[in-house]
N, C-alpha and C positions, 0 to 999 in steps of 0.2 A: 786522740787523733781527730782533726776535720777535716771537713774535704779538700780544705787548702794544701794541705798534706800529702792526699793521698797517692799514690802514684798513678792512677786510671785518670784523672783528674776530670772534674766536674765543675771549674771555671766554663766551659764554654756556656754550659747551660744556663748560665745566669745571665751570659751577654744575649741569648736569646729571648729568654722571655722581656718585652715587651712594654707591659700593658699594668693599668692599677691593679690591684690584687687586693684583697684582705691582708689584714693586720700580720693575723699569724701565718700568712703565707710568706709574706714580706722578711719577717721577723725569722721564720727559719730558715732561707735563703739568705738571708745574711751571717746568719749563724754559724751557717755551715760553710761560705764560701767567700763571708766579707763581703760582700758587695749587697747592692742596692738594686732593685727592682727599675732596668731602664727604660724608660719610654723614648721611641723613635721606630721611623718605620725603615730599617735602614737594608732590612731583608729583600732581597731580590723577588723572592717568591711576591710580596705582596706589591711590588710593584706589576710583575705580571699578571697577576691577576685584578689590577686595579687597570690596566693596561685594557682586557679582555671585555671587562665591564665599563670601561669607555666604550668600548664601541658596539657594547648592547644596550646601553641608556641612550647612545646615540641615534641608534635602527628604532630601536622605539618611539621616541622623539618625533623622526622623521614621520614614522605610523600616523602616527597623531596628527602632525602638520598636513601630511597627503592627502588624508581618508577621509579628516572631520572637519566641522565650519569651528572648530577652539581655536580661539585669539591664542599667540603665542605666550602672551603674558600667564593665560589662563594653564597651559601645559605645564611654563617652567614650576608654577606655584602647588599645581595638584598633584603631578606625574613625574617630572625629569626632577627637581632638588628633593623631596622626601626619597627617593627612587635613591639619589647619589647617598644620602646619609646614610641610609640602608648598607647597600650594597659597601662599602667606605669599613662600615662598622662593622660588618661580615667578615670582608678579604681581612682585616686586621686581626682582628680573634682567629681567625682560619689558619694564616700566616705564623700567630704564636703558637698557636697546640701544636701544629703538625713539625714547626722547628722545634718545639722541647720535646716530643715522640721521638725526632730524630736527634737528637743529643742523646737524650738516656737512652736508645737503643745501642748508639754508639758508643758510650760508656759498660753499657750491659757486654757489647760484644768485645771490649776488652778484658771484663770479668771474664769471660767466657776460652777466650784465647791464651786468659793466662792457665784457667783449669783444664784444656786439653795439652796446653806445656807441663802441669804437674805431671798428669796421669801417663805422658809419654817420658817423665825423669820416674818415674817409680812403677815402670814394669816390671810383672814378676817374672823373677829369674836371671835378673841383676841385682848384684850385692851393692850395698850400700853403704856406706861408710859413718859415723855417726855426724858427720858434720853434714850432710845431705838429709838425713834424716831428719835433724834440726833446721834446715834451711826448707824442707818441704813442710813442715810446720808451724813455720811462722808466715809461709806461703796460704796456706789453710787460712791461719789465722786473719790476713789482711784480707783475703778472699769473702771470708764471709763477714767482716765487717764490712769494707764494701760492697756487697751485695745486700747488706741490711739497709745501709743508707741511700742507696739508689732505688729500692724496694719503697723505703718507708718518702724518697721522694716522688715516686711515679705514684703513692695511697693521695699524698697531697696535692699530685697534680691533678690528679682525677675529683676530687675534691674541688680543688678551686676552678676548674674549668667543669664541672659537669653542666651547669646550667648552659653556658657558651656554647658546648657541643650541642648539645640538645636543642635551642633555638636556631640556631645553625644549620643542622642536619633537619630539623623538620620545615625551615623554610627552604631550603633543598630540593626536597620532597614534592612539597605545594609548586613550586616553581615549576618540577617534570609533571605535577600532576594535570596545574594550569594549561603549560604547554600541548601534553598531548588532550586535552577536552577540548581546546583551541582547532586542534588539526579536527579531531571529530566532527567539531561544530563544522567546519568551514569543505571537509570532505562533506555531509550529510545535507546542506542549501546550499551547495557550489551555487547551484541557481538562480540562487538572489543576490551571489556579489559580481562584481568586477575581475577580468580573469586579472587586473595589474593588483590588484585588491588579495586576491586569490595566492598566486604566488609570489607575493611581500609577504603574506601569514604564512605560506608555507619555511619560508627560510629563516622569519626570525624565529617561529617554535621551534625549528629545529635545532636552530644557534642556540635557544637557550634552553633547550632539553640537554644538548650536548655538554653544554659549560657546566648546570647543574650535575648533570650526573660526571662530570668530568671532577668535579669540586669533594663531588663526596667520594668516587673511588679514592682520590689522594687520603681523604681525610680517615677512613677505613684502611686505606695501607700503612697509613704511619703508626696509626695506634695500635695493627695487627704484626705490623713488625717489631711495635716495643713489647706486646705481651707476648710475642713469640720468643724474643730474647731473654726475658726474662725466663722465663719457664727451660730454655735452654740448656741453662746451668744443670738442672737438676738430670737433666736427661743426660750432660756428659757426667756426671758423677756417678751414676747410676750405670754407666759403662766400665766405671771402673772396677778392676778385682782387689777390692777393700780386701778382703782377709787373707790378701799377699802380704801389705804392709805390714810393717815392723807394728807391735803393740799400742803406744804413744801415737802413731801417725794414723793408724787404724780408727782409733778412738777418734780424734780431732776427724779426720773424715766421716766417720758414721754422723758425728754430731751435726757438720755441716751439713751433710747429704737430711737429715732429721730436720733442719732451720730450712732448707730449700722444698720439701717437700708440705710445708706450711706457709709458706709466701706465695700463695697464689694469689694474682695482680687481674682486673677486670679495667679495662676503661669503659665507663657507661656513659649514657647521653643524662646526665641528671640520674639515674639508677633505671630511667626504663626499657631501654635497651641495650645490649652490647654493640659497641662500636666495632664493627670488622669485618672480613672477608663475606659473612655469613649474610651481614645484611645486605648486602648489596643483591644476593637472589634472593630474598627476600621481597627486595624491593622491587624488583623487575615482577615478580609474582602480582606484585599487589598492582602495581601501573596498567599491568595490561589487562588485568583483570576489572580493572577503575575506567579500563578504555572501553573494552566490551560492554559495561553499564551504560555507559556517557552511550554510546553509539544508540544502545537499545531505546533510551531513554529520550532521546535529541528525536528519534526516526517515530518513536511514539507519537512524542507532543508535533511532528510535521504533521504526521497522519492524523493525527484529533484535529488539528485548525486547518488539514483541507478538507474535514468532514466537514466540521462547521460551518463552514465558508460555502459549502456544497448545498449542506440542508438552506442556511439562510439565503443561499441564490433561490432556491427552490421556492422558498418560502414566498421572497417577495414574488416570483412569477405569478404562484398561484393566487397570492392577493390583490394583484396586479387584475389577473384574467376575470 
């Protein structure tokens, strides 16, 4: 049986991913579903968020035009086109993971919907006829083969997207971390800037604290809801009263409930961290914890160079006198 077959079916997920891949990424994705690895951005997600990111390569742009004597030539070449490749090559990799998260969660929650239909046909306390018996065992049967190959394809997706996520989520990161040392810096010498100067930094850090952290919730919920789905299964089986079933049915569910209770699925960023609900306080931890240093650290160095500035006025007076 492949997935061409199967009845949860797992064509969509091939029209989602995207993007070049490895050999053997390619090669089992055809394997299992005939098709070929597409390339196109035809996904709405990455238009919107290529959308968003216009118009914060835009705000910044302007930044630059407003605030500094840079010839325009000299912005587009250092600042706005490396800035576009960037951000282009981000929303795109971002766009694929989190549509194949939600494919294979949506395939996992058809596994899942067919094993709360078993466990509601084989209550105990109704008799069963042998033709039910055999139809809820060849139900088993497809059940956990497809949960093997949606399994053994969410190990390859995490595989071939680890490093993606991982660059991804840590310029992310840098991006909120940028942001708020920005607000720091400009809360800590309001003094020396301009108030139009002043509140322009206030709205674009915000705009782009917000997008980044807005970029990596999604990207944390999609991969928290395919390992949540995953794991699912095992949690409705584990509901059920196995040693009602007839002997034969019994067995085929203990074995499955045995194969789901060893399929435990992790998305990681590269393997260093887990992708999920968890990082996200994780990372508000560290942020403001990273804001309080910046603060500490910015209001230091004010107060050492208006020492300095103090002692050497001093200085010259008295060489002066």
């Amino acid at each position: 049986m492949t997935f061409k077959n199967l009845p949860y079916g797992v064509n969509p997920i091939c029209r989602l991913v995207n993007a070049r891949h490895s050999a053997r990424f390619v090669e089992e994705l055809k394997r299992h579903s005939g098709r070929t690895v597409e390339s196109g951005r035809h996904l709405p997600e990455f238009w919107f968020r290529t959308a968003v990111s216009a118009v914060f390569i835009t705000m910044l742009h302007y930044k630059y035009r407003k605030f500094t004597d840079m010839p325009t030539t000299a912005i587009l070449v250092q600042t706005t086109l490396p800035l576009c490749c960037c951000v282009c090559a981000g929303s795109t990799l971002e766009s694929q993971y989190t549509a194949v998260c939600r494919a294979l969660a949506q395939e996992f929650a058809s596994v899942n919907s067919q094993a709360q239909g078993l466990r509601r046909g084989l209550q105990p306390g109704i008799r069963h006829n042998l033709r039910d018996q055999w139809a809820a065992t060849e139900q088993l049967v497809r059940l956990s083969d497809a949960h093997c190959r949606l399994v053994r394809l969410v190990r390859l997706f995490n595989d071939e997207y680890g490093a993606s996520i991982f660059f991804t989520t840590a310029g992310l990161l840098l991006s909120q971390i940028y942001a708020l040392n920005d607000i720091v810096s400009v809360v800590v010498v309001s003094d020396t800037f301009e108030a139009t100067y002043e509140l322009y930094s206030y709205v674009l850090d915000a705009f782009t604290w917000t997008f980044a952290w807005s970029r990596l919730w999604w990207i944390c919920y999609r991969a928290d809801d395919l390992t949540g789905q995953v794991h699912l299964t095992a949690k409705i089986m584990l509901e059920n009263d196995i040693n009602s079933y007839t002997e034969n049915t019994r067995k085929m569910a203990l074995d499955f409930l045995d194969q789901l209770l060893h399929r435990h699925v992790r998305i990681t960023a590269w393997g260093f961290y887990d992708v999920n609900k968890e990082l996200l306080f994780m990372v508000l931890g560290y942020q403001f914890g990273l804001c309080l240093i910046c603060t500490q650290f910015t209001t230091s160095g004010m107060q050492l160079v208006n020492n300095l500035t103090t002692v050497q006025k001093n200085s010259t007076t008295s060489i002066e006198n």
